[in-house]
C-alpha positions as CSV (number, residue, x, y, z in Angstrom):
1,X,-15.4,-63.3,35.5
2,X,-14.6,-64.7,31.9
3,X,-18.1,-63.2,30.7
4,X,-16.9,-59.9,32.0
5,X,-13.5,-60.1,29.9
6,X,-15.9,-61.2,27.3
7,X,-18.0,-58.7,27.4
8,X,-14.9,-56.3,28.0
9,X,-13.0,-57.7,25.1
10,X,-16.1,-57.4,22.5
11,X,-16.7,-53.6,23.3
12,X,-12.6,-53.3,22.5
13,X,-13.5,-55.2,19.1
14,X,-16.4,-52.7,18.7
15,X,-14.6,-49.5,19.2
16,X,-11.9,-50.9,17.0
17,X,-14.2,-52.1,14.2
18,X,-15.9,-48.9,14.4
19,X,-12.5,-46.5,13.9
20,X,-11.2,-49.1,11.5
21,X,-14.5,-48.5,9.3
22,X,-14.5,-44.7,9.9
23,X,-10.7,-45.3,8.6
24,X,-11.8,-47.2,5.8
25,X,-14.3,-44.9,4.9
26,X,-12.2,-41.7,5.2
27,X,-9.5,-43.6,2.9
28,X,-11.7,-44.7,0.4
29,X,-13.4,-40.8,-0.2
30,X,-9.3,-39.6,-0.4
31,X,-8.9,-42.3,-2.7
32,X,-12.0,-42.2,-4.9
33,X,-11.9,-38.3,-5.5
34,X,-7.9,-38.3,-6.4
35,X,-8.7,-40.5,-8.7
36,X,-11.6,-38.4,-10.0
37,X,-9.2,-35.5,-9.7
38,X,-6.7,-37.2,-11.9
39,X,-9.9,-38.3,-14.6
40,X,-11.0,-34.9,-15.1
41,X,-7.3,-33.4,-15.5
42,X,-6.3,-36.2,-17.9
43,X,-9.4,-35.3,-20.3
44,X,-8.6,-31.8,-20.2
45,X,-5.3,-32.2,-21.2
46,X,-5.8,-34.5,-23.8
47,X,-9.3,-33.2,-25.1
48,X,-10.0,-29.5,-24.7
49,X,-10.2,-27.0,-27.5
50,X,-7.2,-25.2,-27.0
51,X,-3.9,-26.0,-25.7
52,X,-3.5,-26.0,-21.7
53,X,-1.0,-25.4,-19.3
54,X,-0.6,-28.3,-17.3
55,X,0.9,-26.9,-14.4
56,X,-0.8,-23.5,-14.4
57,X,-4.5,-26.0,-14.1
58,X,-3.1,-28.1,-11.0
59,X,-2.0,-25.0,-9.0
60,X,-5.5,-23.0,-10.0
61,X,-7.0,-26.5,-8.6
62,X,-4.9,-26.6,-5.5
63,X,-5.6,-22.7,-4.7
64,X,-9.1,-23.0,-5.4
65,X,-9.1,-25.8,-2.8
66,X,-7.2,-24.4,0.2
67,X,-9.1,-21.3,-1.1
68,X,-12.2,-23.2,0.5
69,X,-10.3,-23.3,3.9
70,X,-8.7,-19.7,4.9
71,X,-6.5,-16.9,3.4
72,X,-3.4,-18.4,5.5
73,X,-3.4,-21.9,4.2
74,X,-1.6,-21.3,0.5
75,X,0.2,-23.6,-2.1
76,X,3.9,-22.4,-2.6
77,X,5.8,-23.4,-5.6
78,X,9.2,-22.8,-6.4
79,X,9.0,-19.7,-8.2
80,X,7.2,-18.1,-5.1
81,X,9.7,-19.4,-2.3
82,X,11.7,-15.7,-2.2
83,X,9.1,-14.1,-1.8
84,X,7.8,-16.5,1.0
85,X,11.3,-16.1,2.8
86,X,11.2,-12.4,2.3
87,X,7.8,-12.4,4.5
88,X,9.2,-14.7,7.2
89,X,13.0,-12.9,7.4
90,X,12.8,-9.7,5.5
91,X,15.9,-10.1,4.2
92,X,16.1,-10.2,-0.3
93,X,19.3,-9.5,-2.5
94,X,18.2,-6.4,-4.5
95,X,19.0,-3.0,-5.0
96,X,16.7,-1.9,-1.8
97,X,14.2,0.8,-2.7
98,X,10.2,0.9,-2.5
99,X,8.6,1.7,-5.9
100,X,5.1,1.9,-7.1
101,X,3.1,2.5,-10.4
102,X,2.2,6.0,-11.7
103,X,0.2,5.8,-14.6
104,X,2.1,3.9,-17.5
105,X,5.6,4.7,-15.3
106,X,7.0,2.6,-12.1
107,X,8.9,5.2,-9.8
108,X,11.1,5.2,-7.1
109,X,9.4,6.2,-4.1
110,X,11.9,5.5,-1.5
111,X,15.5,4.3,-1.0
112,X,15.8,2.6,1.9
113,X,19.1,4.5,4.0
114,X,22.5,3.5,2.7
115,X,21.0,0.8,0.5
116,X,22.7,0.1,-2.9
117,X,20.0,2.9,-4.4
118,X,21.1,5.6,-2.1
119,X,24.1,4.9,-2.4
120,X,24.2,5.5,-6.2
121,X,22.3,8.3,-5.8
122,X,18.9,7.4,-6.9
123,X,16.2,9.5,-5.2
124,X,12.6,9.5,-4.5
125,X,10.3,10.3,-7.9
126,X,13.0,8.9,-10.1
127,X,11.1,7.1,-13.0
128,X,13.0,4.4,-14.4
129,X,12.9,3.5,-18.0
130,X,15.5,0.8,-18.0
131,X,16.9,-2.0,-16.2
132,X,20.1,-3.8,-18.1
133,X,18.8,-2.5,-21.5
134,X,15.2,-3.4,-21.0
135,X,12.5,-1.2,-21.0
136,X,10.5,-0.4,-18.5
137,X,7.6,0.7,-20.0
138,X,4.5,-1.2,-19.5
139,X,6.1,-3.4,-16.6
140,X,4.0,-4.1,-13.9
141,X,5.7,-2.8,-10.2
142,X,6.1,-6.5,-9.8
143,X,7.7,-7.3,-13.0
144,X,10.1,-4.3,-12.0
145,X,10.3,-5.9,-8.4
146,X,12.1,-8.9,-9.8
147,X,14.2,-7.2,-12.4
148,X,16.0,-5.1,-9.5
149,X,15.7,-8.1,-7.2
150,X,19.1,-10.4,-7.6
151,X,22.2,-12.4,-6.2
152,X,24.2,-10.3,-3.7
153,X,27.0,-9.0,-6.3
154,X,25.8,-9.0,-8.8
155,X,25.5,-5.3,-11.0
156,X,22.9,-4.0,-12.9
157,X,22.5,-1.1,-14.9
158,X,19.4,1.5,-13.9
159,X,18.3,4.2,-16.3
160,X,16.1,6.8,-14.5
161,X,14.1,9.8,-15.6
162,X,14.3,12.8,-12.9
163,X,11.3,15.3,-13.8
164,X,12.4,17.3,-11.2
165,X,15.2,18.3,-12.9
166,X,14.8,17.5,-16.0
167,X,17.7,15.1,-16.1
168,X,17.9,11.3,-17.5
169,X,20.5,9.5,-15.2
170,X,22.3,6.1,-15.5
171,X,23.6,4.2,-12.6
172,X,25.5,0.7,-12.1
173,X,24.3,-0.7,-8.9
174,X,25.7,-3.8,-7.4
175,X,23.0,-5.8,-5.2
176,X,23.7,-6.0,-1.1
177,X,21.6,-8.2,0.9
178,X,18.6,-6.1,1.6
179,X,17.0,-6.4,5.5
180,X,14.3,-4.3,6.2
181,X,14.2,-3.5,9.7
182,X,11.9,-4.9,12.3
183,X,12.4,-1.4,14.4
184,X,12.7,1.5,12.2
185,X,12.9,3.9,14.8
186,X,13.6,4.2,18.9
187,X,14.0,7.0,20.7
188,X,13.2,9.2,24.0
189,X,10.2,11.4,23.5
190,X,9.9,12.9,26.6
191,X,11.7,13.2,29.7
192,X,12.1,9.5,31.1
193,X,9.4,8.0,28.4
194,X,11.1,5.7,26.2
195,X,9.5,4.6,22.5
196,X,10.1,1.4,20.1
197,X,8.0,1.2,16.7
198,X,8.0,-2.8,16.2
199,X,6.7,-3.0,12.4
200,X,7.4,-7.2,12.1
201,X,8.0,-10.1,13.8
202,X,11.0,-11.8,12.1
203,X,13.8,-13.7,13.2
204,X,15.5,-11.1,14.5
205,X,13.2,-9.2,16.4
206,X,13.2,-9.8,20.0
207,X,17.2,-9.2,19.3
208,X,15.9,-5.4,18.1
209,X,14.0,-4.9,20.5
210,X,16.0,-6.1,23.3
211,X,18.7,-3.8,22.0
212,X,16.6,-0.5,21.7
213,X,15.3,-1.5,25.1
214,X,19.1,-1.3,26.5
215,X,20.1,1.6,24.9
216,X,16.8,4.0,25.7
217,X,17.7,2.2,29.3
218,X,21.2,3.7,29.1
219,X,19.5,7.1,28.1
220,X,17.5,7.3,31.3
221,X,14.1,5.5,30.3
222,X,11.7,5.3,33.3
223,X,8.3,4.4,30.9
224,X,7.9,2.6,27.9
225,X,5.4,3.1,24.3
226,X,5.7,0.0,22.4
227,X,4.1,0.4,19.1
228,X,2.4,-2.1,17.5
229,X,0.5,-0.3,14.8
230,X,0.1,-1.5,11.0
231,X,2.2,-4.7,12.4
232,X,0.8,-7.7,10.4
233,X,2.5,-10.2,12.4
234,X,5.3,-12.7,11.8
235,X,6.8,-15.5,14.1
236,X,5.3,-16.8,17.1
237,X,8.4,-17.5,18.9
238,X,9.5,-13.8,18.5
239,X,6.0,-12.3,20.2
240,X,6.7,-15.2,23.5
241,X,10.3,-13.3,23.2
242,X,9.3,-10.1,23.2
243,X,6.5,-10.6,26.2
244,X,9.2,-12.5,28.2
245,X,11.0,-8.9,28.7
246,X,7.8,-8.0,30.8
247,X,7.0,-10.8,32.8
248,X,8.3,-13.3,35.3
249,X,10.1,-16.4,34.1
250,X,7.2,-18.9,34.1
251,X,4.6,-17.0,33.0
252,X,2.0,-18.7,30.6
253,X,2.2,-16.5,27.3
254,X,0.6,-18.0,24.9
255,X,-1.4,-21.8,24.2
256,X,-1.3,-23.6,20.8
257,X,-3.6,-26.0,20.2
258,X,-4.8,-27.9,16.9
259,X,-6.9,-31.0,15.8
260,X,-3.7,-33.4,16.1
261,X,-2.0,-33.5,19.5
262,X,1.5,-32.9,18.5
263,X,0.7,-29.1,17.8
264,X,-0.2,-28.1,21.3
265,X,2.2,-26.5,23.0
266,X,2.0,-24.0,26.3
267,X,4.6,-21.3,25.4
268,X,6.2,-19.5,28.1
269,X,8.4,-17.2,29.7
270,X,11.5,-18.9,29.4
271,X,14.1,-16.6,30.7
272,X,14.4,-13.7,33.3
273,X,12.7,-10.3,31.9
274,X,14.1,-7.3,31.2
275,X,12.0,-5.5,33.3
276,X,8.9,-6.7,34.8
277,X,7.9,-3.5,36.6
278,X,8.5,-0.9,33.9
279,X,5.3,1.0,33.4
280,X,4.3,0.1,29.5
281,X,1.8,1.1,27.3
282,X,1.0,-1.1,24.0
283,X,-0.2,0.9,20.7
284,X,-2.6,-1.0,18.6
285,X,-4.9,-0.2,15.7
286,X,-7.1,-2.4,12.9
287,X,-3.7,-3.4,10.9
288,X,-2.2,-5.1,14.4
289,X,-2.6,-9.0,13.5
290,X,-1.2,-12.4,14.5
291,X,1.8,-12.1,16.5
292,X,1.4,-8.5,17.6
293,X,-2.3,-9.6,19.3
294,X,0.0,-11.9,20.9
295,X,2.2,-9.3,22.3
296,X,-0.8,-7.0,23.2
297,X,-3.4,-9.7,24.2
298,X,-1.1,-11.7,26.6
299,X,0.1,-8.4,28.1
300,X,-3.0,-7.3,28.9
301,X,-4.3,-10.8,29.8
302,X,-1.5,-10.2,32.7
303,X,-2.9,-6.5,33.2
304,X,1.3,-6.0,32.3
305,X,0.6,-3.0,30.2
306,X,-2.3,-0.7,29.3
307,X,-3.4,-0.9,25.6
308,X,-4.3,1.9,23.8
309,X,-5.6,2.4,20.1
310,X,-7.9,0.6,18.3
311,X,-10.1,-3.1,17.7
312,X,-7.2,-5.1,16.5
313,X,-7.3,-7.5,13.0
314,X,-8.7,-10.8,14.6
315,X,-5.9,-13.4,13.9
316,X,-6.0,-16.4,16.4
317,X,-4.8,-19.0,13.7
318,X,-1.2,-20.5,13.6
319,X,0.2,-21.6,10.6
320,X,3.6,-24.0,10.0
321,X,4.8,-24.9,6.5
322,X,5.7,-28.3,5.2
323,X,8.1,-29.1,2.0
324,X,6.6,-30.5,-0.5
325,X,8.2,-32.2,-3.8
326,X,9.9,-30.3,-6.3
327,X,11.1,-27.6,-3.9
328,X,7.5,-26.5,-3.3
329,X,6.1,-26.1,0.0
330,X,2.6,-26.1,1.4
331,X,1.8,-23.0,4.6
332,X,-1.5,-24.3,6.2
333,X,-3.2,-23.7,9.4
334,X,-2.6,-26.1,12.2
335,X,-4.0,-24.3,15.5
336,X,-5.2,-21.7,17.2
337,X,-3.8,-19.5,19.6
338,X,-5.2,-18.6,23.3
339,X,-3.8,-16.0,25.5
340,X,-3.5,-16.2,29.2
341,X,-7.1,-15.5,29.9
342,X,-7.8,-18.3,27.9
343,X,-9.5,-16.4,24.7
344,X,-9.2,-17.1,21.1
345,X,-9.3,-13.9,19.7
346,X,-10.1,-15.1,16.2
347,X,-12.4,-12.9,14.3
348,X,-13.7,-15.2,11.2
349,X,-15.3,-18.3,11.3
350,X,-13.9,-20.3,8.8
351,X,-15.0,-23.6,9.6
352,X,-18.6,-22.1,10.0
353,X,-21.4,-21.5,7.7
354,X,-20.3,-18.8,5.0
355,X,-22.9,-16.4,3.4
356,X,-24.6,-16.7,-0.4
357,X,-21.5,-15.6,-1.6
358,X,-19.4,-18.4,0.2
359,X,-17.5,-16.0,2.3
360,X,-16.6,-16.7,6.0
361,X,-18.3,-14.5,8.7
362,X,-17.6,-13.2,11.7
363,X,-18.3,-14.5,14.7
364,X,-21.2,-12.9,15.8
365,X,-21.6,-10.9,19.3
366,X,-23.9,-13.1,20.5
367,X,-21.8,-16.0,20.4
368,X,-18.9,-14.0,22.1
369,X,-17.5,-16.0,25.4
370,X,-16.0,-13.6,28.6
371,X,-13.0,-14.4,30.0
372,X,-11.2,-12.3,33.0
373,X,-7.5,-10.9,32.8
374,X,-5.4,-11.2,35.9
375,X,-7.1,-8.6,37.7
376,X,-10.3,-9.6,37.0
377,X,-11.1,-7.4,34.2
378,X,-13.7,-8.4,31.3
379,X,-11.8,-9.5,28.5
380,X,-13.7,-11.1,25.1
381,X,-12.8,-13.7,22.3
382,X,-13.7,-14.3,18.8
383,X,-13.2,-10.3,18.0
384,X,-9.6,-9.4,18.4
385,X,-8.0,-7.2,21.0
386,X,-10.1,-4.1,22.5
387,X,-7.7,-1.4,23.5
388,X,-8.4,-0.6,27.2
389,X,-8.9,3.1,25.6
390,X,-9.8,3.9,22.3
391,X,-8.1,7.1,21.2
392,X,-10.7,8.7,18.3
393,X,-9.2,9.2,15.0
394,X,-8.3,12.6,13.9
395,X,-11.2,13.7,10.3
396,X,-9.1,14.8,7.6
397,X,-10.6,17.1,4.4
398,X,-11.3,15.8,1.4
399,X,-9.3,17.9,-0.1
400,X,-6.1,16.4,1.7
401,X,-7.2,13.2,0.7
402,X,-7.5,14.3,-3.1
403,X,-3.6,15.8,-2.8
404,X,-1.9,12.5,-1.8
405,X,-4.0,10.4,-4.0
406,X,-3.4,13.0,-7.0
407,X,0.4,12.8,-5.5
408,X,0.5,16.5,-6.0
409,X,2.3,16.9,-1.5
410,X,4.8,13.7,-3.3
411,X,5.8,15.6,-6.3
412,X,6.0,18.9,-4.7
413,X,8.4,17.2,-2.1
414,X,10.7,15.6,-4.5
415,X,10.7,19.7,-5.4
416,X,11.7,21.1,-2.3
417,X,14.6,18.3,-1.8
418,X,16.1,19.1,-5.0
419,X,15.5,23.2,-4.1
420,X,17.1,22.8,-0.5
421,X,20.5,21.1,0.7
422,X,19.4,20.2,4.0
423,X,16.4,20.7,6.7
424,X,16.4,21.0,10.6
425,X,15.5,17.7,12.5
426,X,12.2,15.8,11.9
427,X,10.6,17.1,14.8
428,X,11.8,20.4,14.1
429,X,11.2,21.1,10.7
430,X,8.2,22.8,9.7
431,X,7.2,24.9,6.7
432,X,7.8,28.7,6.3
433,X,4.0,31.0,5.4
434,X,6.2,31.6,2.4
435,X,6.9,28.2,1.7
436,X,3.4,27.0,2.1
437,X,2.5,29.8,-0.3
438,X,4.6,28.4,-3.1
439,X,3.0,24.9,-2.4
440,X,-0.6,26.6,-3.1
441,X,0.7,28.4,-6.1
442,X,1.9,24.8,-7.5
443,X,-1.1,23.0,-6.6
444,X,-3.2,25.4,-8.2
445,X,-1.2,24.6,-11.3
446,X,-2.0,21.3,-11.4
447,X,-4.8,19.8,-13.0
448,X,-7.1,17.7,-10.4
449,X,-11.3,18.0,-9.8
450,X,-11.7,18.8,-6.4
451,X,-14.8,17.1,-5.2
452,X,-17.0,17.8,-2.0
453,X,-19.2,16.0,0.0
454,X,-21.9,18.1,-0.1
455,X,-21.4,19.1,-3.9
456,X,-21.5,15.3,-4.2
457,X,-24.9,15.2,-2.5
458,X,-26.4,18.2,-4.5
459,X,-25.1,16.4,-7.7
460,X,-27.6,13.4,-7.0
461,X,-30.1,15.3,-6.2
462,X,-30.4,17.0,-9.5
463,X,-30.6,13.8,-11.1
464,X,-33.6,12.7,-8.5
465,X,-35.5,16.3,-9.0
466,X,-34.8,15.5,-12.9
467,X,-36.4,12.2,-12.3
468,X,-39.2,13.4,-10.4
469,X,-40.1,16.1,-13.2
470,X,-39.7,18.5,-10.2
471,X,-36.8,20.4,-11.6
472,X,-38.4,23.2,-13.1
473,X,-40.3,24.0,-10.4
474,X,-36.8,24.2,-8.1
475,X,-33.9,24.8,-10.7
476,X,-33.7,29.1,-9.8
477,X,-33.5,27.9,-5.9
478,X,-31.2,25.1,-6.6
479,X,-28.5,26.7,-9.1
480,X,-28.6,29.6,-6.3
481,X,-27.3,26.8,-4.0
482,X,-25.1,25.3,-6.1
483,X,-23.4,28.6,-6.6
484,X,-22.9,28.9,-2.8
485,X,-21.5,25.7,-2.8
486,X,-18.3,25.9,-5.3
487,X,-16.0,26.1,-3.1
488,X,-12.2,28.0,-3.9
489,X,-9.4,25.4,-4.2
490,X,-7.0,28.3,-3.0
491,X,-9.4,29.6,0.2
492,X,-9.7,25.8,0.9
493,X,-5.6,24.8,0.3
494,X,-4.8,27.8,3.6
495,X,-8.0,26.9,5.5
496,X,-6.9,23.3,5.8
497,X,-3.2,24.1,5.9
498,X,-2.3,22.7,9.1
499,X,-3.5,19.4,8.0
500,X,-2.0,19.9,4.6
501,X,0.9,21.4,6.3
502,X,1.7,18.5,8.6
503,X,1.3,15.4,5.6
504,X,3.5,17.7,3.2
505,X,6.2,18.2,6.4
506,X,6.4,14.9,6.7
507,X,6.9,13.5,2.8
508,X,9.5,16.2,3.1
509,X,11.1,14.8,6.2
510,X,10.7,11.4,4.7
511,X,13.2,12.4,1.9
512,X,16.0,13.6,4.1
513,X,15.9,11.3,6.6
514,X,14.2,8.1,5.2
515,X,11.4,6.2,6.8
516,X,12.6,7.0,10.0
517,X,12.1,10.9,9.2
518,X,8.4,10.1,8.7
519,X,7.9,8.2,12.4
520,X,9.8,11.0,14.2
521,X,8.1,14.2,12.1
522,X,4.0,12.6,13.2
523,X,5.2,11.6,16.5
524,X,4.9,15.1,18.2
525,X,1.2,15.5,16.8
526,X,0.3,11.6,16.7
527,X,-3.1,11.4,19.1
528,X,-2.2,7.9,20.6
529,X,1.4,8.8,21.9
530,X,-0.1,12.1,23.5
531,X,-2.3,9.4,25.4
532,X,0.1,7.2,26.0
533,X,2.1,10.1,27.6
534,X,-0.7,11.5,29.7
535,X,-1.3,7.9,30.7
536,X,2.2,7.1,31.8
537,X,2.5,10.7,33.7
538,X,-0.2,10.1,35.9
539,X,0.1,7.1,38.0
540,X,-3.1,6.6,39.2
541,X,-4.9,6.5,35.9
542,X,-2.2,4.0,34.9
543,X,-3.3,2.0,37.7
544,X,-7.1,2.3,37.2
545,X,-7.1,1.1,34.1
546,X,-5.0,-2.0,35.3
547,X,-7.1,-2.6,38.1
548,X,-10.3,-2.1,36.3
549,X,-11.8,0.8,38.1
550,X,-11.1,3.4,34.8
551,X,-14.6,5.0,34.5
552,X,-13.6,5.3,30.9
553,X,-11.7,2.5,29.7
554,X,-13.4,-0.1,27.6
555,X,-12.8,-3.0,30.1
556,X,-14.0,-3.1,33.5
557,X,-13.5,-5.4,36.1
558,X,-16.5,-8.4,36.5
């Protein structure tokens, strides 16, 4: 017996003396290449060429560090902390308007509704050339950002440029507390079929969403489109929130689990749902990340809802932030996330090998693990969330491309606002033959190279035949096809004009009724609602693709 607690009591030593030297070990490497750290900035300071900025060397050193980790984990100091908060609540003191850089100018191009710009009457393509006195020129859109950004209050003075008509305008605008909504837009789009757009997942969410829920409720909503699209994420506790309205009190959600013990944590459905039998259909595309694969992976873990859209972003990481000194603070990952099924839909490997150029990969398919939703369907990790059906995206000209990037469908809608006093509804509103005419006539007085594909293609070519000495032997036949080739900026302006038609309606619509103008004008010719519709109408496809016996949905049951 006492050799046995012997022998018992030596292996405890062992264990012991072998975490205390892995302790010791670990402690001394933290220790030894701080103080490295610390050597190499102190001879810099002291030693190099020119003068340094101390503080600008230690934050390049600490980004270059977590830099070495993921694109989540980030160093933020004190002079970033607004802009930190403004990601987690939306919420800044400012002025409240979108702008953006056009050539050496920074425009306005969009006053949020009733914000302190709209209310002062600054309007979409206004350039503005001073803030309190100060020029504007050569300011970055950031540099502009923080000018206009400021204690709710507090007035400033905003010089603006209207080419439209030809006016310079001055403006005193005192600063509100800014909040950018979480649901821009809800509303009924057919008889009985309810919508919610869900762009972020702030504090105040689930309390949107909940609220739209009730009042499309009250309007006689039988079916529900919630909308996930371009929705980067935001707060964990807001997506368990927002699933709880679909399923039974109880219900796993969402696991958390990390290297040290006190981050796991089983989320669940903590109170009673609003409606757990409401048929519900989840849009999704490549921008849908983080919280809203929560939403959409837990809900179709469940087989709750049918998803519809694209391969979301891949984001099964969960960060938390810690204060640091000096009103700093450091955001770094601490787990990962697993639906219900048990998947980790994480896309990168971080903590894997990384290519020649020390970037992270993917997770490759053959490494991909199968899980099974609560029917039984396939479901896969490590590659975001696969849409039960993948709605194809509409192909757009080139020369539609070339008008928004040339901002020739913006400037000719700042145009028509200032031409017209009002317009029908969003959904309504659609441009006259006449009007569109008057839009070709002012594109074709604008000066932009309209590029094709194919003239593209015959460009390079030349240059090969050139190369090849063959060009003389080909030029005749070649300058023949070339000619065939140039295509008519007018003929091509009306045969794409009911794509051109439907972008330019909608900036238009975007200037009388805001961003929510925009959702409601697309939504009568937006691809993944008119699925979600025909989904929702017909019962039994709703229920085949739940029950994994869709002939054409991407997951089947196993």
């Amino acid at each position: 017996m006492k050799k046995i607690k012997l022998l018992i009591t030596i292996a405890i030593l062992g264990t012991f003396s072998i975490a205390s030297s892995a302790y010791v070990e670990s402690y001394f490497e933290i220790t030894k290449n701080l103080d490295i750290f610390s050597s190499v900035y102190r001879e810099i300071n002291v030693g190099y060429v020119e003068e340094t900025n101390p503080g600008k060397l230690v934050k390049a050193g600490i980004d270059a560090m977590l830099a070495s980790l993921d694109p989540y984990t980030n160093y933020i100091p004190e002079s970033d902390i607004e802009d930190y908060r403004f990601m987690t609540t939306h919420e800044y003191g400012g002025v409240g308007a979108m702008i953006g850089k056009r050539g050496e100018h920074v425009m306005i191009t969009e006053p949020y509704k009733d914000a302190p710009a709209d209310k002062a009457g600054l309007k979409a393509g206004d350039i503005i050339i001073e803030v309190d006195g100060e020029s504007a020129e050569g300011k970055t859109t950031s540099q502009l950002s923080d000018m206009l950004r400021g204690q709710r209050g507090t007035t400033i003075t905003v010089k603006v440029k209207r080419e439209a008509t030809n006016e310079v305008i001055e403006r005193t605008v005192t600063r509100e507390k800014i909040k950018i909504d979480d649901v821009p837009y809800s509303g009924m789009l057919r008889e009985g079929v309810g919508y919610i757009s869900l762009r972020g997942f702030t504090e105040t969410a689930s309390k949107d969403v909940r609220k739209a829920f009730e009042e499309l409720r009250e309007e006689g909503m039988e079916e529900l489109i919630l909308d996930l699209r371009g929705n980067g994420g935001g707060l964990l506790r807001e997506s368990v929130n927002i699933v709880n309205f679909f399923v039974e009190k109880g219900e796993n959600v969402v696991e958390v689990k990390g290297k040290v013990k006190e981050h796991y944590r089983m989320n669940k459905a903590l109170y009673e749902p609003l409606d757990k039998d409401i048929p519900l259909v989840v849009l999704i595309d490549e921008g849908s990340a983080s919280a809203s694969e929560i939403v959409s992976g837990s809900l179709q873990d469940l087989d709750r809802a049918v998803v519809i859209g694209h391969n979301s972003f891949g984001k099964g990481l969960v960060q938390n932030t810690t204060d640091l000194s000096y009103n700093s603070m450091l955001k770094m990952t601490i787990a990962k996330y697993y639906t219900p099924s048990g998947r980790c839909i994480q896309r990168i490997d971080y903590g894997g090998a990384r290519d020649e150029y020390g970037r992270a990969k993917e997770i490759p398919d053959s490494l991909l693990t199968e899980y099974k939703t609560r029917n039984s369907r396939i479901v896969k990790d490590g590659a975001g969330i696969m849409p039960d059906l993948i709605v194809d995206d509409e192909e757009y000209s080139g020369l539609l491309a070339i008008l928004i990037n040339e901002h020739i469908i913006f400037d000719f809608a700042t145009r028509y606002y200032f031409d017209h006093d009002s317009i029908t509804e969003p959904e309504e509103f659609k441009l006259s033959d006449e009007e569109y005419r008057d839009f070709v006539d002012y594109t074709m007085t604008q000066d932009f190279e309209y590029k094709t594909e194919s003239g593209e293609t015959l460009k390079e070519l030349e240059e090969v035949m050139k190369e090849d000495d063959f060009w003389e032997d080909v030029k005749e036949e070649y300058m023949a096809l070339k000619q065939k080739l140039i295509r008519n900026k007018r003929d091509d302006l009306l045969k794409f004009k009911p794509e051109i038609s439907l972008m330019l309606e909608n900036e238009i619509a975007g200037r009388y009724y805001y961003s929510t103008g925009r959702i409601r004008a697309f939504l009568n010719y937006d691809p993944e609602i008119e699925k979600a519709v025909e989904v929702l109408n017909n019962k039994s496809t709703y229920d085949s693709v739940l029950n994994g016996t869709c002939a054409y949905c991407q997951l089947k049951k196993g």
